[in-house]
Phi, psi and omega in degrees: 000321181294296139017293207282311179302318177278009159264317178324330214298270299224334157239044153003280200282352169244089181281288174345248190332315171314315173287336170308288177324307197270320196280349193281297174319347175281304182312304153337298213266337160297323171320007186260323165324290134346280204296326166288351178248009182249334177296315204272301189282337209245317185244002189253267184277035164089352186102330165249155178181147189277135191323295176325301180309305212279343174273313165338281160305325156311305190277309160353285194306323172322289172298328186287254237311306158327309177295309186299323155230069169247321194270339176267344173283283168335309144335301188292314163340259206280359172277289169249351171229065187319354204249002189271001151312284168306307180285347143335290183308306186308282192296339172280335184293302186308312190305338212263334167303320187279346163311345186084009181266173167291177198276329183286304181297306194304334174283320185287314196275332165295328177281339175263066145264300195272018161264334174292313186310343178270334197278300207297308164011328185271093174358283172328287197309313155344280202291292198308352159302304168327324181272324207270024161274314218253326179292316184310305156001289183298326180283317182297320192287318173311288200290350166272331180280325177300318185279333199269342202275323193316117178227158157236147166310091152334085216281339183284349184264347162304141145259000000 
């Protein structure tokens, strides 16, 4: 996420590439998700281990992450870029003029556009938009990974 933001700073106006940028880079770091329930499964529980468990350890892995970057966008927020409210609005507004819809709708979708942007403001609303960016990501990638990691022990391969 920092990553994606200090290559943005310098080009504002493309949030598209950014969300390209920033969801590939999400997908990378859930991929941590596999190595801890493949960790888990191989040295903790013996070589097996059960969807419930392999999803257990999954949302675990999930939540620290998730949580970690809610604490790191808030950080970049209010710390180094305060402006990212405006250069948004500006651009999502422009993207919203230039659609081809009518002026009633295009009015409509501005005004809740720029009741959500107030909304965001509120620290609480802040994080849970933030969050609700990054966990479903995180829940799909658990639960593929929980079904594929799942083994039970072989009583004929016991010694």
């Amino acid at each position: 996420m920092v990553y994606t933001m200090m290559a943005m700073m310098g080009d504002s106006n493309d949030f598209e590439k950014g969300e390209v940028i920033g969801y590939l880079f999400m997908i990378g770091g859930f991929s941590m998700i596999f190595l801890g329930i493949r960790e888990y499964r191989d040295r903790i529980s013996g070589g097996a281990i059960t969807f419930t468990m392999g999803f257990r350890v999954g949302i675990l892995i999930t939540l620290v992450a998730s949580l970690c970057y809610v604490a790191g966008w808030m950080s970049y927020f209010h710390f180094i870029d305060g402006t990212f409210i405006e250069k948004y609005s500006s651009y999502y507004i422009g993207k919203i003029n230039t659609s081809g819809k009518s002026p009633a709708e295009i009015e409509k979708e501005i005004t809740a556009f720029n009741t959500n942007m107030e909304n965001y403001k509120n620290p609480f609303v802040m994080a849970l938009y933030t969050f609700g960016e990054v966990f479903p990501m995180g829940l799909v990638i658990t639960i593929l990974c929980a079904f594929l990691m799942r083994r039970k022990i072989n009583a004929d391969t016991v010694t």
